[in-house]
mmCIF file of the N, C-alpha and C atoms, coordinates in Angstrom:
data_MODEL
# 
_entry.id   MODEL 
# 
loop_
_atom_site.group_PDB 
_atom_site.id 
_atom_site.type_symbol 
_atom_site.label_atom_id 
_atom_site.label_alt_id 
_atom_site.label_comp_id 
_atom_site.label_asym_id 
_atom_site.label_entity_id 
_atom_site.label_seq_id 
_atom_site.pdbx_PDB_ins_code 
_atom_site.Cartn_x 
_atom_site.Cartn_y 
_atom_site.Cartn_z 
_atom_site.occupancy 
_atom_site.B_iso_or_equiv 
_atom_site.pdbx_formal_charge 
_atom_site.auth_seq_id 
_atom_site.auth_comp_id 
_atom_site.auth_asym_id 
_atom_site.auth_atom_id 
_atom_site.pdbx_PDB_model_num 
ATOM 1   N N  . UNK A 1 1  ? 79.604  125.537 78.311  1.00 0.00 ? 1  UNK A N  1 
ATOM 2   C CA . UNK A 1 1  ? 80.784  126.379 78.083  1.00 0.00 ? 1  UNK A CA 1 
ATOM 3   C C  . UNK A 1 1  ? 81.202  127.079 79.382  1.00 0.00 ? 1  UNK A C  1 
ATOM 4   N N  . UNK A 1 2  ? 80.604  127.532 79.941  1.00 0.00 ? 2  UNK A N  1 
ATOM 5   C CA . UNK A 1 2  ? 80.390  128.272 81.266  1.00 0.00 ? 2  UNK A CA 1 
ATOM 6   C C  . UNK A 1 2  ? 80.924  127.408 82.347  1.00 0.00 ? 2  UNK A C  1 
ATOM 7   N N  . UNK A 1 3  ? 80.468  125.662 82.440  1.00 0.00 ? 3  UNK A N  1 
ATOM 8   C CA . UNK A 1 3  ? 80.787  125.084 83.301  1.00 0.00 ? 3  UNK A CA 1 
ATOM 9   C C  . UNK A 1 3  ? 82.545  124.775 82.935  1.00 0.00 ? 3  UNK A C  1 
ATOM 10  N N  . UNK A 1 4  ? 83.260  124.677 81.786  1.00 0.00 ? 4  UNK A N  1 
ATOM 11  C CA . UNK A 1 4  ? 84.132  124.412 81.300  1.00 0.00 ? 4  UNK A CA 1 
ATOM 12  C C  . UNK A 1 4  ? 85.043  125.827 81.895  1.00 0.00 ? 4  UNK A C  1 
ATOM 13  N N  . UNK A 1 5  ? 84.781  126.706 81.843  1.00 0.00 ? 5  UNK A N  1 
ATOM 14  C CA . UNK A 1 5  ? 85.657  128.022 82.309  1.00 0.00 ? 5  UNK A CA 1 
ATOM 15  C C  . UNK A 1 5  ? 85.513  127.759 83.833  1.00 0.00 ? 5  UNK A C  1 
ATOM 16  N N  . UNK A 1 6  ? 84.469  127.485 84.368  1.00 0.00 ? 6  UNK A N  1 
ATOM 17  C CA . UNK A 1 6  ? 85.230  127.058 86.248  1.00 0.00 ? 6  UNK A CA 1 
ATOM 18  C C  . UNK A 1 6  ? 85.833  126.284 86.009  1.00 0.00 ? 6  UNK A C  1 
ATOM 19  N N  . UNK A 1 7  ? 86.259  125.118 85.372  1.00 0.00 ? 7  UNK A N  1 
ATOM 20  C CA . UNK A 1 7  ? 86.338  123.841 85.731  1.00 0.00 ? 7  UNK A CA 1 
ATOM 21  C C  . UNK A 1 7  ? 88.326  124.322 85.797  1.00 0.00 ? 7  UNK A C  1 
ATOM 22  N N  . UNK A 1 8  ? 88.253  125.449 84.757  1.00 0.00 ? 8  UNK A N  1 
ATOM 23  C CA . UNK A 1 8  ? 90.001  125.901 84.477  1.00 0.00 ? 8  UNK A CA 1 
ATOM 24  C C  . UNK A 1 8  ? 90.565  126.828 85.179  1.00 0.00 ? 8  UNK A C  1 
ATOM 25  N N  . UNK A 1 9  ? 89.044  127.491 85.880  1.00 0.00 ? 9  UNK A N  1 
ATOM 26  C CA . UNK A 1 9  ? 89.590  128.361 87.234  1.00 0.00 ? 9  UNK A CA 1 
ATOM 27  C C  . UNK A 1 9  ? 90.278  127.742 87.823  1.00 0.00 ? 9  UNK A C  1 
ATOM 28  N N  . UNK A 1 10 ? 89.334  126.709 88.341  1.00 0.00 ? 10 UNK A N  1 
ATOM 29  C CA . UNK A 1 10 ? 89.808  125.758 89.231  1.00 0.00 ? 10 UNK A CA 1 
ATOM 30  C C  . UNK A 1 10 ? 91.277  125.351 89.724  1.00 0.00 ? 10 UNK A C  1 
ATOM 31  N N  . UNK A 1 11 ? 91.427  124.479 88.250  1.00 0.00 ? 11 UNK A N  1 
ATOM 32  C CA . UNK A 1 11 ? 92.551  123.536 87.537  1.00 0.00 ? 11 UNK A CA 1 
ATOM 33  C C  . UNK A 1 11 ? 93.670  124.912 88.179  1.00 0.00 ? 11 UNK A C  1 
ATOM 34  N N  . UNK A 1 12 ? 93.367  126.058 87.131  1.00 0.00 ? 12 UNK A N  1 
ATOM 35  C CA . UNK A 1 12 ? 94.155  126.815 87.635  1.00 0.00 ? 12 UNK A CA 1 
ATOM 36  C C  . UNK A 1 12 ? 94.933  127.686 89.293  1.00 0.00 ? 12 UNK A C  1 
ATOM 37  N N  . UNK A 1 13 ? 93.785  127.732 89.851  1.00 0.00 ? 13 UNK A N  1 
ATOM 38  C CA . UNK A 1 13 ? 94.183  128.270 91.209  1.00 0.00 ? 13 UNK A CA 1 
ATOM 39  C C  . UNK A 1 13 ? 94.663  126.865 92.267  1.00 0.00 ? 13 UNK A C  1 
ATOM 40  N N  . UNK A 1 14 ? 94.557  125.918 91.574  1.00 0.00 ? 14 UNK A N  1 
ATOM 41  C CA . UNK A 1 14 ? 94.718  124.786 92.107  1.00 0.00 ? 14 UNK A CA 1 
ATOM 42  C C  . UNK A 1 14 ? 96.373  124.641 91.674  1.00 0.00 ? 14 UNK A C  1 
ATOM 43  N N  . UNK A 1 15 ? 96.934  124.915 90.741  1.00 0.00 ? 15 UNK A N  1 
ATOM 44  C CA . UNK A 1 15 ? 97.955  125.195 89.996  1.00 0.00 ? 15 UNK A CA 1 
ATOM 45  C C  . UNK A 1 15 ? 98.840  125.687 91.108  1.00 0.00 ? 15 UNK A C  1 
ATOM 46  N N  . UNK A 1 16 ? 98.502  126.857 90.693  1.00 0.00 ? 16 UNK A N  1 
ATOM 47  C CA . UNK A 1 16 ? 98.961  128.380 91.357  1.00 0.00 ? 16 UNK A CA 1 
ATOM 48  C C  . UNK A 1 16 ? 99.349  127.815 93.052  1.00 0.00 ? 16 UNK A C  1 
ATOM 49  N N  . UNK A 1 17 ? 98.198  127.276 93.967  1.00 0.00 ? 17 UNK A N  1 
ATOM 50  C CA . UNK A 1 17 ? 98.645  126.404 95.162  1.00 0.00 ? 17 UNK A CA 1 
ATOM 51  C C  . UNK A 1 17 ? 99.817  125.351 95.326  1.00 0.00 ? 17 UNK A C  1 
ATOM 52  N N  . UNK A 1 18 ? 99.985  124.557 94.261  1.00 0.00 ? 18 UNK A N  1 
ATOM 53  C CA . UNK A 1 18 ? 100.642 123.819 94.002  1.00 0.00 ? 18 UNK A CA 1 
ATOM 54  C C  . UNK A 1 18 ? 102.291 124.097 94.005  1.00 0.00 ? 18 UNK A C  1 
ATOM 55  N N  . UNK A 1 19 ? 102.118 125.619 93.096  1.00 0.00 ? 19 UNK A N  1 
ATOM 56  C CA . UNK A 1 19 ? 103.389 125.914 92.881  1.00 0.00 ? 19 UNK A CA 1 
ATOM 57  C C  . UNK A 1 19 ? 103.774 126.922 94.579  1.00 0.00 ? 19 UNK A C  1 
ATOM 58  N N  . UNK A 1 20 ? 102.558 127.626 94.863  1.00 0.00 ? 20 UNK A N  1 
ATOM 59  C CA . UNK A 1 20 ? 103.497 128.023 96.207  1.00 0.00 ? 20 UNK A CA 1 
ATOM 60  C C  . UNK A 1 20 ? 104.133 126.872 97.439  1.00 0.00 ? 20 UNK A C  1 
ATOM 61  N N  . UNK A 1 21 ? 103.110 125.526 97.225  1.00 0.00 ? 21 UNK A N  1 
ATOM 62  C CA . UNK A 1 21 ? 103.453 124.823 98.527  1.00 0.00 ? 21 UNK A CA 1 
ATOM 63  C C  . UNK A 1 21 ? 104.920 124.558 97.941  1.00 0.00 ? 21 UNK A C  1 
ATOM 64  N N  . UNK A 1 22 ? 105.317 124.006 96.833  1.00 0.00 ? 22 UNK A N  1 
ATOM 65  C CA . UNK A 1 22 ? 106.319 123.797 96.193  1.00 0.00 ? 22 UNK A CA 1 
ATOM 66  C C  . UNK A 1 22 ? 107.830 125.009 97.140  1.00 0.00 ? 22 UNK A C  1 
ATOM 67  N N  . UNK A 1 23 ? 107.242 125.857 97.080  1.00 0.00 ? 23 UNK A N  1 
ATOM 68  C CA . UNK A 1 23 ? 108.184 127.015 97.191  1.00 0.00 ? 23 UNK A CA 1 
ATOM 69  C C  . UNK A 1 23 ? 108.082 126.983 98.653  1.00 0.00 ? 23 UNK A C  1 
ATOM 70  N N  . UNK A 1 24 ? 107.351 127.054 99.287  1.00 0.00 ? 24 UNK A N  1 
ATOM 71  C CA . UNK A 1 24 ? 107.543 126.996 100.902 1.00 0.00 ? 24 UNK A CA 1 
ATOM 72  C C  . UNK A 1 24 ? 107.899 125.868 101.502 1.00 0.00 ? 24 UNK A C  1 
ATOM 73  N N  . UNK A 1 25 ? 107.653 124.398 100.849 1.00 0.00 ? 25 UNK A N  1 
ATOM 74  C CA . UNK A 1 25 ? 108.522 123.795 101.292 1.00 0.00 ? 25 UNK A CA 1 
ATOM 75  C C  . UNK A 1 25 ? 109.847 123.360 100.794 1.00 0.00 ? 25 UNK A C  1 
ATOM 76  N N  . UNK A 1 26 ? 110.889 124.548 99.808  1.00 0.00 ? 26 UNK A N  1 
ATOM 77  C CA . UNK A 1 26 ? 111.634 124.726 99.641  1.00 0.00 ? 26 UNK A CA 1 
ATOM 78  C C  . UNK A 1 26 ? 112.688 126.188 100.336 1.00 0.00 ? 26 UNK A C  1 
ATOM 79  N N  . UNK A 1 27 ? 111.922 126.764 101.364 1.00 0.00 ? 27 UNK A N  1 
ATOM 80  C CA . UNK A 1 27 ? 112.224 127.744 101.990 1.00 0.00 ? 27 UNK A CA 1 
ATOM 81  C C  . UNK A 1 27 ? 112.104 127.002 103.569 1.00 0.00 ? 27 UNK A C  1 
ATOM 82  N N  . UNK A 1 28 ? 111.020 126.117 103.454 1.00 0.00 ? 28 UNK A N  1 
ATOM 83  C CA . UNK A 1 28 ? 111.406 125.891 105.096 1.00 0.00 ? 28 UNK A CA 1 
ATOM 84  C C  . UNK A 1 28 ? 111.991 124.419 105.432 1.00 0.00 ? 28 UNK A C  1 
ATOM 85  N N  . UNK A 1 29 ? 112.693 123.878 104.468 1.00 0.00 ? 29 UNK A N  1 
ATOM 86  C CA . UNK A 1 29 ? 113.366 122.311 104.613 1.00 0.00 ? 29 UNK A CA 1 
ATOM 87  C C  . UNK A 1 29 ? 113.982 122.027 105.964 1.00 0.00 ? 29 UNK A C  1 
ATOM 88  N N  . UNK A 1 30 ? 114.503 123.423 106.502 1.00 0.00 ? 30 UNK A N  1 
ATOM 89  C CA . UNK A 1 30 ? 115.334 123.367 107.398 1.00 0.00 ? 30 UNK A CA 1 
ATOM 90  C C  . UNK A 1 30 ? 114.878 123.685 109.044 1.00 0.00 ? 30 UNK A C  1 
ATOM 91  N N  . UNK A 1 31 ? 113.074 124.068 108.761 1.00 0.00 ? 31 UNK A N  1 
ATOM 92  C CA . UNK A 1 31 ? 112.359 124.011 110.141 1.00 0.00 ? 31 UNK A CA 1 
ATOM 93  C C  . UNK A 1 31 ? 111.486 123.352 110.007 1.00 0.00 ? 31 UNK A C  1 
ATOM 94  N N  . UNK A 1 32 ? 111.534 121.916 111.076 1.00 0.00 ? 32 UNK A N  1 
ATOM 95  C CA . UNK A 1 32 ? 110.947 120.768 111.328 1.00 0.00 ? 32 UNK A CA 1 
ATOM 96  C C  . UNK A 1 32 ? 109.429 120.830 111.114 1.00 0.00 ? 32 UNK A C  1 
ATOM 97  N N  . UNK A 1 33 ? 109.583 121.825 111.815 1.00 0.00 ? 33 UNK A N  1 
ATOM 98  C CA . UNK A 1 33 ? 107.777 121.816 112.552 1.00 0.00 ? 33 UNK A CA 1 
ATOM 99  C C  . UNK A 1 33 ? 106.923 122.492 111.357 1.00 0.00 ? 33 UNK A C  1 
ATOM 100 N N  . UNK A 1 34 ? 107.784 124.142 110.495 1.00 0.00 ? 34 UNK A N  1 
ATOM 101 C CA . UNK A 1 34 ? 106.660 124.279 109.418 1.00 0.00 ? 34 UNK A CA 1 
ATOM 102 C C  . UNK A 1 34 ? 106.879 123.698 108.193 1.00 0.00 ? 34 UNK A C  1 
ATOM 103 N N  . UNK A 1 35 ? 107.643 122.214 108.005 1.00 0.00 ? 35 UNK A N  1 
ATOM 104 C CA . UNK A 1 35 ? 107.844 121.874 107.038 1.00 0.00 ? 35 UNK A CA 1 
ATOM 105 C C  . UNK A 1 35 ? 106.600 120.305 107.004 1.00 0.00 ? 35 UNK A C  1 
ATOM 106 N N  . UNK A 1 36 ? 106.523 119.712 108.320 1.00 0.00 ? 36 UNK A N  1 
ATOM 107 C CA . UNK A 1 36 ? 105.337 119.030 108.667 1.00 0.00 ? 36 UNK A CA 1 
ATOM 108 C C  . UNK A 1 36 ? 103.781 119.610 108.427 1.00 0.00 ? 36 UNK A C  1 
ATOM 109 N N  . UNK A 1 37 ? 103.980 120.429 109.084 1.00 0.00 ? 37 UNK A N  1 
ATOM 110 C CA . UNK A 1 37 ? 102.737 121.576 108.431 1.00 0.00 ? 37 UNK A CA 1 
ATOM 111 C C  . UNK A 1 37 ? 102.365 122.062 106.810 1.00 0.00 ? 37 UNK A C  1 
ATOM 112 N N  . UNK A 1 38 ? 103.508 122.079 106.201 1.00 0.00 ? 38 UNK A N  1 
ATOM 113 C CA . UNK A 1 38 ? 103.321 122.074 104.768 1.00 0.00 ? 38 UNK A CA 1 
ATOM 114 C C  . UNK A 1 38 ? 103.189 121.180 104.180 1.00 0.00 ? 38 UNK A C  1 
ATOM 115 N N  . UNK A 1 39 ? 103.692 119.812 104.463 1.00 0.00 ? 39 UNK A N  1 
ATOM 116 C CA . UNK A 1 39 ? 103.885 118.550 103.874 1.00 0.00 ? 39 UNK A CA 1 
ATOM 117 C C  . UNK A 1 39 ? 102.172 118.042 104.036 1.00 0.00 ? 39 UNK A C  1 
ATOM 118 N N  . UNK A 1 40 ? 101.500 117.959 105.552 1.00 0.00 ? 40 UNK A N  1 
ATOM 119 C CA . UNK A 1 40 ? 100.296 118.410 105.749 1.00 0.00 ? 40 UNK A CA 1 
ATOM 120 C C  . UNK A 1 40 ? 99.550  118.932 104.741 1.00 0.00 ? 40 UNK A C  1 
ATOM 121 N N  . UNK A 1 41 ? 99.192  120.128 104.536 1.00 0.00 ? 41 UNK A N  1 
ATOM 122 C CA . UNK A 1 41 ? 98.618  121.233 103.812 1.00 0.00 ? 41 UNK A CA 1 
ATOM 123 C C  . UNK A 1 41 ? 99.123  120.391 102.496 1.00 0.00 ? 41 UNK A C  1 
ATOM 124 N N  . UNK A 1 42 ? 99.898  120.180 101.843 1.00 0.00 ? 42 UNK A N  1 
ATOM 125 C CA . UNK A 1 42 ? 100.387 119.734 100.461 1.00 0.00 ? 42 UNK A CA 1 
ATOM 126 C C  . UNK A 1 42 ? 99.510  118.780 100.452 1.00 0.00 ? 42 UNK A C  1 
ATOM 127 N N  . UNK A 1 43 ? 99.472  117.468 101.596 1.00 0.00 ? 43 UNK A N  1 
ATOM 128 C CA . UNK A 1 43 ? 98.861  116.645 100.955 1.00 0.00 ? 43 UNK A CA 1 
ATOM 129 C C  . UNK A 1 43 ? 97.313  116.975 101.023 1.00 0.00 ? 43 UNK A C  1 
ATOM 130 N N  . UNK A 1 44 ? 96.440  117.629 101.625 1.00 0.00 ? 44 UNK A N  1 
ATOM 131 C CA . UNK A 1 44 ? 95.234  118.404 101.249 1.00 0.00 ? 44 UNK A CA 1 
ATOM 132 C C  . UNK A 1 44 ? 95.154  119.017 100.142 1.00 0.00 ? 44 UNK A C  1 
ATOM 133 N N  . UNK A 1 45 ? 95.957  119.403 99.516  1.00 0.00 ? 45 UNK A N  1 
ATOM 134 C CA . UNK A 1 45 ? 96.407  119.996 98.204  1.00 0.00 ? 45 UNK A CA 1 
ATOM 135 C C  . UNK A 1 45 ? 95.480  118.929 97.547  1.00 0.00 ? 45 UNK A C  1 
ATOM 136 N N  . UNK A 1 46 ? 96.413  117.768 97.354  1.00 0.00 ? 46 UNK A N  1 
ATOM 137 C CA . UNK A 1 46 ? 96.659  116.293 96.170  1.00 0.00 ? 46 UNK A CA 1 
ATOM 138 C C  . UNK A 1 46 ? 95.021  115.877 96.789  1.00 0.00 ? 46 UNK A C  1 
ATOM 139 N N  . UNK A 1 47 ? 94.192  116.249 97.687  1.00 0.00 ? 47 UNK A N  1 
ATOM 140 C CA . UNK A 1 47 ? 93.067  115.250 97.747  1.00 0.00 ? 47 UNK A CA 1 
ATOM 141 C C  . UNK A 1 47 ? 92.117  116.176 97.232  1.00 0.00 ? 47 UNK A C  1 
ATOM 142 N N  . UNK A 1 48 ? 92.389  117.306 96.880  1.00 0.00 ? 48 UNK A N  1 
ATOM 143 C CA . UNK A 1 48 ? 91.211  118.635 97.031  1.00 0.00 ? 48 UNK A CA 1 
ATOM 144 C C  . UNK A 1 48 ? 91.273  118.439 95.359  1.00 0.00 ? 48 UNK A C  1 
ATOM 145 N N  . UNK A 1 49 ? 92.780  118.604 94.742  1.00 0.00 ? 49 UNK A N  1 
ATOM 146 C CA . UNK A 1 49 ? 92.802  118.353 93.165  1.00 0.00 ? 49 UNK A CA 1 
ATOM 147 C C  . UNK A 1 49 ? 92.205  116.877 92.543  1.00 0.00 ? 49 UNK A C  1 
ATOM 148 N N  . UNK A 1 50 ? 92.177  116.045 93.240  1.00 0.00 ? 50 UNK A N  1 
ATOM 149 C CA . UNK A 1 50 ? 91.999  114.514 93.025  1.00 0.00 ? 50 UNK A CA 1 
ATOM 150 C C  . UNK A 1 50 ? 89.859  114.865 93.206  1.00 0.00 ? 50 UNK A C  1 
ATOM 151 N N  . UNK A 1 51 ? 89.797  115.174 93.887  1.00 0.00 ? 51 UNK A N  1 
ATOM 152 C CA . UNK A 1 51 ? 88.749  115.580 93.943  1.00 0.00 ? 51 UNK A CA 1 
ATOM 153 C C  . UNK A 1 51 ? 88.153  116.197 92.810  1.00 0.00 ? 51 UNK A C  1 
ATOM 154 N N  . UNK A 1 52 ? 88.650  117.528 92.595  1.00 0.00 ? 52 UNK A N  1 
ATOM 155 C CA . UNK A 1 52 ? 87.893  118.352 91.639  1.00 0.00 ? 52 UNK A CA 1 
ATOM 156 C C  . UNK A 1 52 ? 88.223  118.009 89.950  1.00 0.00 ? 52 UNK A C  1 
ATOM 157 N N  . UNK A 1 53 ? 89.493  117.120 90.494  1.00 0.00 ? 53 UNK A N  1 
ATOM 158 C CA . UNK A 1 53 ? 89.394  116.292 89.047  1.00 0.00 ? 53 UNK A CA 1 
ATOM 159 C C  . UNK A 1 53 ? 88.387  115.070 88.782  1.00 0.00 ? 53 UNK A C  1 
ATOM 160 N N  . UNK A 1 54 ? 88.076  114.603 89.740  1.00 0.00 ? 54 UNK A N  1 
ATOM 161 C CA . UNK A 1 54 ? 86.723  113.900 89.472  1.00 0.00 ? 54 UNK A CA 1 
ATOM 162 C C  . UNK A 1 54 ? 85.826  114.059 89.375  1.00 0.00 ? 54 UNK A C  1 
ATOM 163 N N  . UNK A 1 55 ? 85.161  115.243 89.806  1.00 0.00 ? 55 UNK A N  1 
ATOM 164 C CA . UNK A 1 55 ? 84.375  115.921 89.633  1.00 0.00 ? 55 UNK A CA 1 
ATOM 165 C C  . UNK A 1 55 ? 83.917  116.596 88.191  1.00 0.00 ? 55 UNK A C  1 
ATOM 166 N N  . UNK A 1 56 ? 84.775  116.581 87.287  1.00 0.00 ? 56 UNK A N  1 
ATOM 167 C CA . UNK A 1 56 ? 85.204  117.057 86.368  1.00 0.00 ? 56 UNK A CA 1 
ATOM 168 C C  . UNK A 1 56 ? 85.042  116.167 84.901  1.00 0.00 ? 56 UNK A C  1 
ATOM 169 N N  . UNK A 1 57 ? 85.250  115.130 85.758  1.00 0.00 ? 57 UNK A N  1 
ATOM 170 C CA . UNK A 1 57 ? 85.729  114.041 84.187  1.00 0.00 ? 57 UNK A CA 1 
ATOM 171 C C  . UNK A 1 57 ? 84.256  113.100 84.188  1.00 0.00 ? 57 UNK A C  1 
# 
């Protein structure tokens, strides 16, 4: 039960990341350099969740 409540921390703050990269790279479309940097970071996002979803199942 215990392992099941991290597992939604997780899911969740993983969420929560998701939705800010979302938002910053909707604030910086229009500067090259920190939108590479987010696109970056985003896709660390998708390997970190891909991850802890396997981890999981």
């Amino acid at each position: 039960m215990n392992n099941l409540k991290t597992s939604t921390e997780q899911l969740t703050s993983v969420t929560i990341d998701f939705g800010l990269m979302a938002l910053i790279r909707k604030n910086t479309r229009t500067n090259c350099i920190i939108g590479n940097r987010t696109r970056m970071i985003a896709n660390i996002e998708v390997q970190l969740f891909c991850f802890v979803k396997g981890m999981n199942s």
